[in-house]
N, CA and C atoms as an extended XYZ file, in Angstrom:
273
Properties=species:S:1:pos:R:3:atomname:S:1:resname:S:1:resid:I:1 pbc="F F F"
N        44.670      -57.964        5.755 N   UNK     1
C        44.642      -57.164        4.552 CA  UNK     1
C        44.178      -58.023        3.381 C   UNK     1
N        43.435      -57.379        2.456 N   UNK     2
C        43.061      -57.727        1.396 CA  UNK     2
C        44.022      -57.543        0.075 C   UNK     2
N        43.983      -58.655       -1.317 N   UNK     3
C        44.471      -58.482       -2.464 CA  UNK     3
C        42.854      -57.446       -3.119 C   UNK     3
N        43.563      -56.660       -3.804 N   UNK     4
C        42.480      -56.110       -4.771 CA  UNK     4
C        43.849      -56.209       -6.152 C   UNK     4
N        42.683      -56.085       -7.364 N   UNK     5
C        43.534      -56.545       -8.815 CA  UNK     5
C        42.792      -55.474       -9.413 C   UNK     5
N        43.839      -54.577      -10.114 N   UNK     6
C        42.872      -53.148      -10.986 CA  UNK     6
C        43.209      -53.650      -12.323 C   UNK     6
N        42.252      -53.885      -13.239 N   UNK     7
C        42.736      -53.654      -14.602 CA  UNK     7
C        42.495      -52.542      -15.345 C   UNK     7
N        43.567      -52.526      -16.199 N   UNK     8
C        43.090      -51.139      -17.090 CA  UNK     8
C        43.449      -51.014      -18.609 C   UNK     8
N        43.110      -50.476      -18.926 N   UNK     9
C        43.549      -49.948      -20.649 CA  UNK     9
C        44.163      -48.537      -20.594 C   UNK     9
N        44.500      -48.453      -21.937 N   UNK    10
C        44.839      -46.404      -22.066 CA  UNK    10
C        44.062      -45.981      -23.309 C   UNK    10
N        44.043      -44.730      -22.398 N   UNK    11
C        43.308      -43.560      -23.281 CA  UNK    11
C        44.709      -43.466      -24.709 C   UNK    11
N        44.319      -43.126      -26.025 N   UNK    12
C        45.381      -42.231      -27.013 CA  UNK    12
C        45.499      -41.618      -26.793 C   UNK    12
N        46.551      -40.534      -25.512 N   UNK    13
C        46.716      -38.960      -25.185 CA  UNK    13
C        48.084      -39.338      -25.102 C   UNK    13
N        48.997      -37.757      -25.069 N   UNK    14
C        50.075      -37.890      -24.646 CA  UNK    14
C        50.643      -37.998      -23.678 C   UNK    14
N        49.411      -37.439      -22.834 N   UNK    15
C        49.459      -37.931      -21.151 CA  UNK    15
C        50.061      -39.120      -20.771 C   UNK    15
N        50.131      -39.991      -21.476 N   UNK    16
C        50.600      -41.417      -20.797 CA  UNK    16
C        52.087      -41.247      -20.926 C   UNK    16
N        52.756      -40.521      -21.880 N   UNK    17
C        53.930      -40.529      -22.152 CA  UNK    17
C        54.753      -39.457      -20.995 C   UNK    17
N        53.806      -38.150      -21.043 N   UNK    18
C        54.788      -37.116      -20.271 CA  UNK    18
C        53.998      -37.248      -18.843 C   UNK    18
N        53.316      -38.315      -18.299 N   UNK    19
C        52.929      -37.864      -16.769 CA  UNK    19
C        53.287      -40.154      -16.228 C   UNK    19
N        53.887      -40.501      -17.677 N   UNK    20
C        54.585      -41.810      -16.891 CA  UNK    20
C        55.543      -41.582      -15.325 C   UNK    20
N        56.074      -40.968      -15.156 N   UNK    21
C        57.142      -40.159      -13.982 CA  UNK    21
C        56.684      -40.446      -13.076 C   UNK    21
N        55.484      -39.109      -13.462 N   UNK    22
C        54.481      -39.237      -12.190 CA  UNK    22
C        53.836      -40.676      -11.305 C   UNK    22
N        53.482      -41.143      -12.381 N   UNK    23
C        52.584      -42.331      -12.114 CA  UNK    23
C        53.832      -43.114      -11.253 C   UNK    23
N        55.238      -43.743      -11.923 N   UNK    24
C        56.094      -44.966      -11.224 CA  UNK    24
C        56.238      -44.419      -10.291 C   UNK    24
N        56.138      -42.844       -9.471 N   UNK    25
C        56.727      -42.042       -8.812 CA  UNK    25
C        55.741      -42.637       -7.600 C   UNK    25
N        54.248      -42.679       -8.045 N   UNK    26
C        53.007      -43.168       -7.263 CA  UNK    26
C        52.915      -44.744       -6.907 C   UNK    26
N        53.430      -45.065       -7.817 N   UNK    27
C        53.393      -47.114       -7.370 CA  UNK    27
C        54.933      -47.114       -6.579 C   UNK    27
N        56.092      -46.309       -6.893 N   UNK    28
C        57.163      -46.056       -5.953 CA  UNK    28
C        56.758      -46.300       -4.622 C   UNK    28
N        55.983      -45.030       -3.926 N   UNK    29
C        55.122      -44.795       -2.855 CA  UNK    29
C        54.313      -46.051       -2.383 C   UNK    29
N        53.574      -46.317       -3.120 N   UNK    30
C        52.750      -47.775       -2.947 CA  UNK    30
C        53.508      -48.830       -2.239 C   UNK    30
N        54.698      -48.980       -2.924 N   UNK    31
C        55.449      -50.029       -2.673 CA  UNK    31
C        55.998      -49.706       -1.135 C   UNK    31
N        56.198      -48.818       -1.380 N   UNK    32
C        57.496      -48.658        0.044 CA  UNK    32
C        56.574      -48.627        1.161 C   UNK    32
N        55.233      -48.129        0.798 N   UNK    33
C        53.709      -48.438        2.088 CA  UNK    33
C        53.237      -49.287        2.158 C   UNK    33
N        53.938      -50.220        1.580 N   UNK    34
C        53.350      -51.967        1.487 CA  UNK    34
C        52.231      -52.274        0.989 C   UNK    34
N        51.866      -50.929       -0.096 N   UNK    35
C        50.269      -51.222       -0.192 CA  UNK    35
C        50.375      -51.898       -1.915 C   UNK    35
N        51.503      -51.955       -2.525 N   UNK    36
C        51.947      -52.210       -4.005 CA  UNK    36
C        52.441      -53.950       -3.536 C   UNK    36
N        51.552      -54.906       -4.541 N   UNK    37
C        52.309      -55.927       -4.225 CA  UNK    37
C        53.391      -55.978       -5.595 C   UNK    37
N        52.284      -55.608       -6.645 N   UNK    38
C        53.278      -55.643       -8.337 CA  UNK    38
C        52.090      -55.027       -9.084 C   UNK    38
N        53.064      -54.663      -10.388 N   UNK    39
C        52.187      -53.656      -11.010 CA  UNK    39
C        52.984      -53.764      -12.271 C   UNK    39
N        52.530      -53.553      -13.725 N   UNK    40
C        53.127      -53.442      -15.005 CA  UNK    40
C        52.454      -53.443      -16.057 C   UNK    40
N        52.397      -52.981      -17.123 N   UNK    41
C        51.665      -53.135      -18.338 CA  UNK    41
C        51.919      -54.966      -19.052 C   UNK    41
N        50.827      -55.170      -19.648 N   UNK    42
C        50.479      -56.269      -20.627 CA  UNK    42
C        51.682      -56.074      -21.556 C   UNK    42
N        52.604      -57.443      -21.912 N   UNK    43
C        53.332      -57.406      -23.016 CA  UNK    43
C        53.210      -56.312      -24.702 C   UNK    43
N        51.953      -55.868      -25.203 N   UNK    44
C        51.399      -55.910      -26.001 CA  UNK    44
C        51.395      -53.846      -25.709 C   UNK    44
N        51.543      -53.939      -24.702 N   UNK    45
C        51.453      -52.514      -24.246 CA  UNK    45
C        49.855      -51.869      -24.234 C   UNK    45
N        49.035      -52.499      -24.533 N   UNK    46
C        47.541      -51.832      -24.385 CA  UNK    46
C        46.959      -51.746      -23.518 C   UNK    46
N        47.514      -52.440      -22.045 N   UNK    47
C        46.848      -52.426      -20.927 CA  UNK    47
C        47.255      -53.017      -19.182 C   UNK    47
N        47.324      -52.468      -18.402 N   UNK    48
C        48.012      -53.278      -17.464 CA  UNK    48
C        47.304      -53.532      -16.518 C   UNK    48
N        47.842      -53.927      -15.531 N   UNK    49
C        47.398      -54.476      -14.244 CA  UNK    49
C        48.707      -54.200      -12.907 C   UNK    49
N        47.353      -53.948      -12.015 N   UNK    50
C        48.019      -53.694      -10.580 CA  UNK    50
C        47.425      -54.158       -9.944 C   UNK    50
N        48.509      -55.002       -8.782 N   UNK    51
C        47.798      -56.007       -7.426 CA  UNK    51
C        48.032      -54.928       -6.387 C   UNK    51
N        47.221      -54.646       -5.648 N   UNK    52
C        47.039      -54.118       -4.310 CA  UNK    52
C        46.976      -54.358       -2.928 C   UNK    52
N        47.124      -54.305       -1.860 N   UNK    53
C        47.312      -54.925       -0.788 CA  UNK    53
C        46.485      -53.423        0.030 C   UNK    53
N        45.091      -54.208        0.660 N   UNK    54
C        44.295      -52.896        1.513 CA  UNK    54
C        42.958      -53.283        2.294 C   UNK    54
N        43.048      -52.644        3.297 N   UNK    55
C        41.945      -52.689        4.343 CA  UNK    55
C        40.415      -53.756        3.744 C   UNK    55
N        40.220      -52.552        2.615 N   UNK    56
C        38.589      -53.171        1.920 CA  UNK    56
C        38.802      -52.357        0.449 C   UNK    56
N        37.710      -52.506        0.518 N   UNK    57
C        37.988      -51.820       -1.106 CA  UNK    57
C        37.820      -50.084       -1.497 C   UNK    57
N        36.980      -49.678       -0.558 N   UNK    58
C        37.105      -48.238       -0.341 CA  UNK    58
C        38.524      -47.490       -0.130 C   UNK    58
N        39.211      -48.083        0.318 N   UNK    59
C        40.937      -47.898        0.592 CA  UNK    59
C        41.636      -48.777       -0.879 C   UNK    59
N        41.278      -49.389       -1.503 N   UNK    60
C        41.764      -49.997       -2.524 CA  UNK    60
C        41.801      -49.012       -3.363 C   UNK    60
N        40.091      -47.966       -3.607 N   UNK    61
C        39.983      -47.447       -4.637 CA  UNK    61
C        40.229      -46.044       -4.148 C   UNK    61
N        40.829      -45.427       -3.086 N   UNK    62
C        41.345      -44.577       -2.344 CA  UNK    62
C        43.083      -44.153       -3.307 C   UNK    62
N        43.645      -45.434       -3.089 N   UNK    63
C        44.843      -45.828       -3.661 CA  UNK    63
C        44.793      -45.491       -5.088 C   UNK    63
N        44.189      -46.032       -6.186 N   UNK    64
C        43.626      -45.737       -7.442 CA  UNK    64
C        43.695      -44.431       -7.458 C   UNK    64
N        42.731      -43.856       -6.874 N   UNK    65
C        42.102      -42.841       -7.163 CA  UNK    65
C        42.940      -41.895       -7.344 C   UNK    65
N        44.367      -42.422       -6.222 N   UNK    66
C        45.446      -40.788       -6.086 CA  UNK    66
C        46.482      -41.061       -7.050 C   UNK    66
N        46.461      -42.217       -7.938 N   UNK    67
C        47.089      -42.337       -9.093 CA  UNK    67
C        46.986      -41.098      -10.156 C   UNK    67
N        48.263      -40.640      -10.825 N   UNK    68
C        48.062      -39.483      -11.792 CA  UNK    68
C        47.321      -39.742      -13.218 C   UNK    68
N        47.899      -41.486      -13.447 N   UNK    69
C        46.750      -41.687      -14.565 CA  UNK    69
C        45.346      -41.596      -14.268 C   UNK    69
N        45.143      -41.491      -12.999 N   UNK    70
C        43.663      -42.156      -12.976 CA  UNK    70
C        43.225      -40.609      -12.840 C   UNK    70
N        43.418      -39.834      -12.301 N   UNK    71
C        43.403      -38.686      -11.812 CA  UNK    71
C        43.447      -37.464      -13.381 C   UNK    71
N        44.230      -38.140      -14.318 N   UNK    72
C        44.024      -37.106      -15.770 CA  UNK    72
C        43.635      -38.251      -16.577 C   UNK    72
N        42.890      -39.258      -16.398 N   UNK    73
C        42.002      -40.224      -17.410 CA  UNK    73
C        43.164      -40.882      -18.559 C   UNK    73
N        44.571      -40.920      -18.157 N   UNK    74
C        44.915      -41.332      -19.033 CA  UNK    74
C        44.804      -42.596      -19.169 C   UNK    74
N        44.409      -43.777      -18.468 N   UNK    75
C        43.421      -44.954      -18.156 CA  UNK    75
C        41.934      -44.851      -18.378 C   UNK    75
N        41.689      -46.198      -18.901 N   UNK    76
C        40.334      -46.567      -19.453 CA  UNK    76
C        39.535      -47.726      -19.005 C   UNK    76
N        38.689      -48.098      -18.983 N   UNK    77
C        37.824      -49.396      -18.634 CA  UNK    77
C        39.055      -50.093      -16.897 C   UNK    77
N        38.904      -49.037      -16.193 N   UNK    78
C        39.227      -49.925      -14.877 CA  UNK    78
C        38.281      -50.566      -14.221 C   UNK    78
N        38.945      -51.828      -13.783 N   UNK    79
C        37.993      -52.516      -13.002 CA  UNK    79
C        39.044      -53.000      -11.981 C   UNK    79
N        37.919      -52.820      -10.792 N   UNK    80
C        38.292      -53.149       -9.601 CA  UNK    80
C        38.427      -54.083       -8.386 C   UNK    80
N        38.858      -55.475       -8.453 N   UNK    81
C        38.071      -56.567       -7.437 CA  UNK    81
C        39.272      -57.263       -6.786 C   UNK    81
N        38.491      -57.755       -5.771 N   UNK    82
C        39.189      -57.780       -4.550 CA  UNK    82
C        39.556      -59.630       -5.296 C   UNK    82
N        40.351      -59.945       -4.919 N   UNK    83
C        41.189      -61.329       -5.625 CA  UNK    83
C        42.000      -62.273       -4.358 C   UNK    83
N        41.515      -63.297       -4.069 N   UNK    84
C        41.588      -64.260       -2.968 CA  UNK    84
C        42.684      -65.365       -3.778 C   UNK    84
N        43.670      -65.378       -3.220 N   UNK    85
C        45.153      -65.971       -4.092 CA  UNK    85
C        44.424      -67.735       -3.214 C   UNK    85
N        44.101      -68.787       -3.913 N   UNK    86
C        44.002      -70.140       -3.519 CA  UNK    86
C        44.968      -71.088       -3.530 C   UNK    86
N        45.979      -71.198       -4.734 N   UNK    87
C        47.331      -71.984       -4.723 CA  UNK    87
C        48.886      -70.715       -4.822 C   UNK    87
N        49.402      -71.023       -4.137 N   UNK    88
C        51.004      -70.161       -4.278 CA  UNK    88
C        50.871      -69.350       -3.403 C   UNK    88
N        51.630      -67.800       -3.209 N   UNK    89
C        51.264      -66.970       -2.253 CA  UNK    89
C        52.395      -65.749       -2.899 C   UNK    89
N        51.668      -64.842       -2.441 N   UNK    90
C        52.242      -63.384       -2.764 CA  UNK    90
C        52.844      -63.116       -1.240 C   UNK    90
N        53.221      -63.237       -0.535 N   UNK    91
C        53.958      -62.697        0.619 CA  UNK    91
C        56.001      -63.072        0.415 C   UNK    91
C-alpha cells in the first residue's frame, strides 16, 4: 500500500460548519478501513491535511472523492500526491 497526502483549503460557506458531522463521520470510516492514517486542520484553521493509505492513486482519489466536503466543494485548491515516508514510520 501506498501513503497519498491531500492538501486542502476551505471554501467561505456554511457548509463547512453544518456538514462537519458528515465529513468526521467519513474519516471515522476511513480509519476503521485502515485506509485513514491521520487527518486534521492547520493550527490557523485555513486549511488541512489528510494522509491516506491506498492501492494507487485512483483509489486514493476514489477515497477523496466520497468525502462530503469534497463532494459539496466545501474544500478548495486540493492536491493530491502520493508521499514516500524516508526517516521514522507511520505504521
Amino acid at each position: 500500500m501506498a501513503l497519498f497526502v491531500l492538501t486542502y483549503g476551505y471554501h467561505d460557506t456554511p457548509l463547512r460548519a453544518e456538514r462537519r458531522e458528515d465529513h468526521l463521520a467519513h474519516l471515522n470510516k476511513l480509519w476503521e478501513q485502515g485506509s485513514l492514517v491521520a487527518a486534521g486542520p492547520f493550527t490557523d484553521l485555513t486549511a488541512g491535511l489528510i494522509v491516506l493509505r491506498a492501492e494507487d492513486e485512483a483509489a486514493a482519489r476514489a477515497l477523496v472523492d466520497q468525502d462530503p466536503y469534497t463532494q459539496l466543494e466545501v474544500t478548495k485548491d486540493r492536491s493530491l500526491r502520493e508521499w514516500r515516508v524516508t526517516v521514522g514510520s507511520l505504521d
